[in-house]
OpenMM code with the backbone's topology and positions (N, CA, C; nanometers):
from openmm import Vec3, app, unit

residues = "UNK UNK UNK UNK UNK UNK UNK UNK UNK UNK UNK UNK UNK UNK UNK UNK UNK UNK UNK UNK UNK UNK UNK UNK UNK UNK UNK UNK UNK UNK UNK UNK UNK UNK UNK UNK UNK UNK UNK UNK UNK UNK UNK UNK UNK UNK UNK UNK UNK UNK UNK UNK UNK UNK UNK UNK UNK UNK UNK UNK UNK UNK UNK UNK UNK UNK UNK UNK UNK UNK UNK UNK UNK UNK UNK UNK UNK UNK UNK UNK UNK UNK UNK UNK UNK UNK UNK UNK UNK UNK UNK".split()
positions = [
    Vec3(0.3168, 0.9777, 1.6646),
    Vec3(0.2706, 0.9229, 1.5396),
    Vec3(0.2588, 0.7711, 1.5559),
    Vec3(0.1482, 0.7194, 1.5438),
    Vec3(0.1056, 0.5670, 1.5726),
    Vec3(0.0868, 0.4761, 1.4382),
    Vec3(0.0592, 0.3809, 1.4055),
    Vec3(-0.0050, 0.3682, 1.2886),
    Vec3(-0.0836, 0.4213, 1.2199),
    Vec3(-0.1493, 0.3701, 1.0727),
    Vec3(-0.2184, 0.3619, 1.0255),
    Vec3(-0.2697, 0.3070, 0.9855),
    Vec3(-0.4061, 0.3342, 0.9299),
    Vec3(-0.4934, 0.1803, 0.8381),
    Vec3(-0.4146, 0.1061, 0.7692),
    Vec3(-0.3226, 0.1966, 0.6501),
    Vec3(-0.2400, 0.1264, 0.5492),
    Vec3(-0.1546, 0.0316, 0.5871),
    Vec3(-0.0771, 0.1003, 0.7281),
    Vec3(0.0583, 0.0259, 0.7891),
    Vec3(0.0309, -0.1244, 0.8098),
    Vec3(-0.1123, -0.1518, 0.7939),
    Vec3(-0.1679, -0.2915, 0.8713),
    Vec3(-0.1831, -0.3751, 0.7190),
    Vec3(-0.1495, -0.3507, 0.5994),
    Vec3(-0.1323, -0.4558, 0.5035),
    Vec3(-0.0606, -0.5338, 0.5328),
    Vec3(-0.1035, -0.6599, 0.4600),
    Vec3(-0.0354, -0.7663, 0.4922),
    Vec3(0.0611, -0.7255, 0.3450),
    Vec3(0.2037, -0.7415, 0.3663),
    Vec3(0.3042, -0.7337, 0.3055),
    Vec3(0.3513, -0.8588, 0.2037),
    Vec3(0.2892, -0.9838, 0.2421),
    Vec3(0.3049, -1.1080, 0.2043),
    Vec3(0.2677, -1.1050, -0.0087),
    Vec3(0.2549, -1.0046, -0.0610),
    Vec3(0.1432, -0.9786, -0.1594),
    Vec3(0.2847, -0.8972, -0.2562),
    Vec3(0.2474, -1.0003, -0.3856),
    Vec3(0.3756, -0.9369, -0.4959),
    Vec3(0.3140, -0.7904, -0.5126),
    Vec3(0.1992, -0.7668, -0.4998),
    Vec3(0.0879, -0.6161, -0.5528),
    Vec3(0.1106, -0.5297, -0.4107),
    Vec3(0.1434, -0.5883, -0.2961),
    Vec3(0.2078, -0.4315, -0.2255),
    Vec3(0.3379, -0.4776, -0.2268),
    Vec3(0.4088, -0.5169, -0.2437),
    Vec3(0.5800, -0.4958, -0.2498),
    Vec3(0.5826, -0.4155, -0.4088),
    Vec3(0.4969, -0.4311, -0.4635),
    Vec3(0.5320, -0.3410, -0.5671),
    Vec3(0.5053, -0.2179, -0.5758),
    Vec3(0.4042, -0.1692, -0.4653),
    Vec3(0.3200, -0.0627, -0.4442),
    Vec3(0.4326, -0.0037, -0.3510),
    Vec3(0.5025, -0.0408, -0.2451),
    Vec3(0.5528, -0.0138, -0.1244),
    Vec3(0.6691, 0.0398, -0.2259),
    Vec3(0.7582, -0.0414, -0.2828),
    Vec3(0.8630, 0.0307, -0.3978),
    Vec3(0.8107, 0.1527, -0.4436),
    Vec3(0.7139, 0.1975, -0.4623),
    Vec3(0.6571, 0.3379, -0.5676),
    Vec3(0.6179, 0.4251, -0.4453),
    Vec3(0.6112, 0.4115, -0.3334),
    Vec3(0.6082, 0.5054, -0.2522),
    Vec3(0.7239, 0.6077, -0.2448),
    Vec3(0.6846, 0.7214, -0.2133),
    Vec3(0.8039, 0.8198, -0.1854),
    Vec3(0.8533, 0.8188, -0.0743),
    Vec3(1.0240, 0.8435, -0.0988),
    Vec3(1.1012, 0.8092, 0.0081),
    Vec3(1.0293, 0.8525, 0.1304),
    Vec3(1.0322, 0.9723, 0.1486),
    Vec3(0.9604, 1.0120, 0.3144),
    Vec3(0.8731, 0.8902, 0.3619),
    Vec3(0.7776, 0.9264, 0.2453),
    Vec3(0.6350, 0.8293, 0.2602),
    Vec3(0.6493, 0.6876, 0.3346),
    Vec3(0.7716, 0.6173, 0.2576),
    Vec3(0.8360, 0.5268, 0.3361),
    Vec3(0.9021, 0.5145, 0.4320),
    Vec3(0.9707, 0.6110, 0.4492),
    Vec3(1.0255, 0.6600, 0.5968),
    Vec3(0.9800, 0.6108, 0.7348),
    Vec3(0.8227, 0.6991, 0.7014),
    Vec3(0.7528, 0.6991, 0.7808),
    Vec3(0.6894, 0.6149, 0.8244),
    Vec3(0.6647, 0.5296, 0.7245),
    Vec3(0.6175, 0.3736, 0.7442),
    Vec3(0.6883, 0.3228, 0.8326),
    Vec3(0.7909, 0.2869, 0.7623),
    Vec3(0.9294, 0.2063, 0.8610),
    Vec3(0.9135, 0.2485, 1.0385),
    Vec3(0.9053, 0.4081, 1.0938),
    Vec3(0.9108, 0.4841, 1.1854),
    Vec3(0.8093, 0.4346, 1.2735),
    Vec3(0.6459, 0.4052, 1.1726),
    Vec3(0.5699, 0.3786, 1.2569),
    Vec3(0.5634, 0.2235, 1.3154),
    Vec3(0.5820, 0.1641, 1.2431),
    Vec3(0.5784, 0.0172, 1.2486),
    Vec3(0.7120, -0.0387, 1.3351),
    Vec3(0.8738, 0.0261, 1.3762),
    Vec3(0.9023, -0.0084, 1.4306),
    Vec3(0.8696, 0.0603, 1.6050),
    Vec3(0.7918, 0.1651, 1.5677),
    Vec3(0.7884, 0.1950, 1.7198),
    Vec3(0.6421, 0.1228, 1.7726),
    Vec3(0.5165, 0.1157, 1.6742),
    Vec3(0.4493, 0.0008, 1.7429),
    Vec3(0.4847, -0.1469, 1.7970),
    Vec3(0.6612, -0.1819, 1.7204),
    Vec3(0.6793, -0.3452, 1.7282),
    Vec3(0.7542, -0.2863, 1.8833),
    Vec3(0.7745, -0.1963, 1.9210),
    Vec3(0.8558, -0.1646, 2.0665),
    Vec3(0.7827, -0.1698, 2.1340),
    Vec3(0.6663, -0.0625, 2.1298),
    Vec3(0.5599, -0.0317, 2.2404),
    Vec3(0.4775, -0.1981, 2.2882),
    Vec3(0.4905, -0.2886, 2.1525),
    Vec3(0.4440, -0.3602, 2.1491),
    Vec3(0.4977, -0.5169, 2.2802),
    Vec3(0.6673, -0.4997, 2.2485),
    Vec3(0.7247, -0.5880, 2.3596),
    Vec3(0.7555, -0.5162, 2.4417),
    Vec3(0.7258, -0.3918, 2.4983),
    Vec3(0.7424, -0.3166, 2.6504),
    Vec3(0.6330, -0.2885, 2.6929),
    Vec3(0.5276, -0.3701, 2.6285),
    Vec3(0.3802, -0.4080, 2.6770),
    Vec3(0.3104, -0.2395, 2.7370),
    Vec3(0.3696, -0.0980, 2.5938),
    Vec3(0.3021, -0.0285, 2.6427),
    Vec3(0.2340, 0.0466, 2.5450),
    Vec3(0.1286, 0.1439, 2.6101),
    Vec3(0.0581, 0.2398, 2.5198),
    Vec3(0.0795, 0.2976, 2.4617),
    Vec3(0.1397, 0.3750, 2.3445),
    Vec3(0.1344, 0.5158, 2.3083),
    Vec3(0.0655, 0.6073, 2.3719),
    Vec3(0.1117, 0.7181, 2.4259),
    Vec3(0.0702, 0.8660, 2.4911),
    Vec3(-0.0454, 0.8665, 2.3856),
    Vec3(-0.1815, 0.9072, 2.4282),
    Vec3(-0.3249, 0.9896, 2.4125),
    Vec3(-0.2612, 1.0973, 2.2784),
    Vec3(-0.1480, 1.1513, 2.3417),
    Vec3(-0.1324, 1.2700, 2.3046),
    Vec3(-0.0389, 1.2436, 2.1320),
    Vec3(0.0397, 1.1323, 2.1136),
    Vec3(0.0603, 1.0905, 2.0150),
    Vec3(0.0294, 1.0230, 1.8999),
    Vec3(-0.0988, 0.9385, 1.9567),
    Vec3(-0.1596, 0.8606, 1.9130),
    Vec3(-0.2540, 0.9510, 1.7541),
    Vec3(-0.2600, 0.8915, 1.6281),
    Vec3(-0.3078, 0.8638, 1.5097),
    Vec3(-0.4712, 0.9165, 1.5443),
    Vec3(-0.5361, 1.0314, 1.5145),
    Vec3(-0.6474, 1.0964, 1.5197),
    Vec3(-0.6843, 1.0462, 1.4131),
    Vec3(-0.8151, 0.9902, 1.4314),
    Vec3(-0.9095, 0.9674, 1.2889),
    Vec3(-0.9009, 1.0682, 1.2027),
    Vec3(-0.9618, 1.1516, 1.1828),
    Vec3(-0.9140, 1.2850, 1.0685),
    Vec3(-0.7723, 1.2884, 1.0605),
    Vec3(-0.6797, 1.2716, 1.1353),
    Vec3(-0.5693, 1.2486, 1.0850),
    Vec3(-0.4937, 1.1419, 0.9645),
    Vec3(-0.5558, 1.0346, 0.9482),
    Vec3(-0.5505, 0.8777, 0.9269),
    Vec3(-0.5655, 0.9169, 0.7734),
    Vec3(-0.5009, 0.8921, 0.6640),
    Vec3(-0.5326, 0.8666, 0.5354),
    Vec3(-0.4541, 0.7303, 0.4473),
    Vec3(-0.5395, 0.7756, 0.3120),
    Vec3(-0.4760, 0.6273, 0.2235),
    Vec3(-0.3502, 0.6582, 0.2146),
    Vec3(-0.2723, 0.6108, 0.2056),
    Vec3(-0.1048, 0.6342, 0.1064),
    Vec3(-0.0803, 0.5390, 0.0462),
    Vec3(-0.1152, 0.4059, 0.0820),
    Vec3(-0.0662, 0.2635, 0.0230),
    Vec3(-0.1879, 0.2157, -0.1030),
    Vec3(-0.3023, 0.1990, -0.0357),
    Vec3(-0.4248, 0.1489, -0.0904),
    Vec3(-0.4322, 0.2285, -0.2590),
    Vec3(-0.4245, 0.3805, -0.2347),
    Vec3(-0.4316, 0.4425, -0.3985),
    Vec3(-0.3044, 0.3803, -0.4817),
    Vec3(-0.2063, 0.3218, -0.4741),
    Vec3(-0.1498, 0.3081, -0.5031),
    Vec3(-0.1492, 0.1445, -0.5833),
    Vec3(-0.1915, 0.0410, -0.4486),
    Vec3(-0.2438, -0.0947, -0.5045),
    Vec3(-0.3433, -0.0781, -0.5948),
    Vec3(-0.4539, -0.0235, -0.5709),
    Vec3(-0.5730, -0.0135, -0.6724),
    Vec3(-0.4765, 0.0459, -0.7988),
    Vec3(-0.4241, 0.1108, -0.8333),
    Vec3(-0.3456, 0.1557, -0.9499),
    Vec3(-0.2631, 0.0152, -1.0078),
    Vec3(-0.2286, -0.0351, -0.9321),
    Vec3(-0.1156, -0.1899, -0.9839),
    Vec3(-0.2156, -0.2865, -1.0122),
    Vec3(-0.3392, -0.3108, -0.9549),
    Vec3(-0.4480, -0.3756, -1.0013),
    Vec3(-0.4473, -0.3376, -1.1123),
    Vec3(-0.4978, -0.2107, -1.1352),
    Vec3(-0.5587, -0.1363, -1.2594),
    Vec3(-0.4876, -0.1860, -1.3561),
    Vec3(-0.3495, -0.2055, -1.3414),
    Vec3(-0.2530, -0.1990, -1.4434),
    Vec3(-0.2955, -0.3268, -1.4533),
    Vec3(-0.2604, -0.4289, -1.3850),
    Vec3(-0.2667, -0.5464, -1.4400),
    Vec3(-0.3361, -0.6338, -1.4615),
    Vec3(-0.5177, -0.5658, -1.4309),
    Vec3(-0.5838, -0.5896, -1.5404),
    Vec3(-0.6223, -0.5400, -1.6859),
    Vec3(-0.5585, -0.4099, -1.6933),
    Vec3(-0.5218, -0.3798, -1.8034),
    Vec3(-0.4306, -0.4829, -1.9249),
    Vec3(-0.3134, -0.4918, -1.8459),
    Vec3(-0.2061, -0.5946, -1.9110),
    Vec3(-0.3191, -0.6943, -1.9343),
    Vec3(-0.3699, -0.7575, -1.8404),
    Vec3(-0.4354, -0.9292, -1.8974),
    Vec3(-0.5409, -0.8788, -1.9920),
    Vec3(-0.6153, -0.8009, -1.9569),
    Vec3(-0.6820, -0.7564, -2.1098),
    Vec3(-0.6275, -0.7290, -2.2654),
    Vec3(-0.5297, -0.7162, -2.2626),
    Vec3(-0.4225, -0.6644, -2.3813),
    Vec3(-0.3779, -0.7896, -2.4495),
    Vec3(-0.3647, -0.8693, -2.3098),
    Vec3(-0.2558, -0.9973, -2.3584),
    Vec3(-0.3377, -1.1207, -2.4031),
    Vec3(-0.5293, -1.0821, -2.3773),
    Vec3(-0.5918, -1.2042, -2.4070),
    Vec3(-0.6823, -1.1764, -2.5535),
    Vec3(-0.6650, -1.0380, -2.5890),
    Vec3(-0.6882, -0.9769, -2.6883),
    Vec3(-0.6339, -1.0676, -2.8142),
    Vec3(-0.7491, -1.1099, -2.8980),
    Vec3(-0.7267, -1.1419, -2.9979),
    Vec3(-0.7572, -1.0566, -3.1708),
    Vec3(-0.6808, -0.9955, -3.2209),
    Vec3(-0.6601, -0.9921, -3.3602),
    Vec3(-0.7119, -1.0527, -3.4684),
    Vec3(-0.7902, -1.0095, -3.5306),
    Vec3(-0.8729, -1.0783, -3.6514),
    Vec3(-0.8091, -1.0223, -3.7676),
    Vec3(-0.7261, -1.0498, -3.9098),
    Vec3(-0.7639, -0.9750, -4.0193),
    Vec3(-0.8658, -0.9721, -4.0811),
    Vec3(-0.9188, -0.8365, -4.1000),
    Vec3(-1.0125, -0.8405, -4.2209),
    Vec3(-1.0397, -0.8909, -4.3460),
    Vec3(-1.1459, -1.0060, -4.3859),
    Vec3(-1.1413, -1.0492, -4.4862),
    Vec3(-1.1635, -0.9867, -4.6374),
    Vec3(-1.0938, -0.9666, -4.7285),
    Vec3(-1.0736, -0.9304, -4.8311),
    Vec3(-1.1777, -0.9706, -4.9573),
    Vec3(-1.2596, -0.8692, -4.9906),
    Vec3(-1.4073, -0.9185, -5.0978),
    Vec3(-1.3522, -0.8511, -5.2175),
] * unit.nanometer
topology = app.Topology()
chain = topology.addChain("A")
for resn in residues:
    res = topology.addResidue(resn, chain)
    for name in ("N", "CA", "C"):
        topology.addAtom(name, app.Element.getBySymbol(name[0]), res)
């Protein structure tokens, strides 16, 4: 099991640390699993086996549906919060 597209966010971002929290435990697990065995392969200057390696049809979103949802939300929120209130004038 190698990376994934997702694994390659940049983490630096209040909108995936908040996304990365709402992942399910496994889900995260696995993250953690992949990312420290690429940071190994990475200083023992070696490949991952052919045979382990992340198949395109294999490869999906897990992180990304999740940011687009915290977007969603919080342009929702700024829409709400810039919302102005009129009373109706009284004839």
């Amino acid at each position: 099991m190698t990376c994934r597209a997702d694994d390659l966010i940049c983490e630096e971002n209040n909108t995936v640390q908040l996304a990365l929290k709402r992942l399910p435990p496994n889900e995260a697990y696995d993250r953690v699993f992949r990312l420290r065995r690429a940071f190994q392969c990475s200083l023992a200057h070696q490949l991952l086996p052919k045979d382990q390696q992340t198949k395109r049809e294999e490869d999906y979103e897990y992180l990304s549906p999740i940011i687009r949802e915290i977007e969603a939300e919080a342009k929702e929120r700024g829409d709400l919060d810039a919302m102005v209130v009129k009373k109706a004038k009284k004839e």
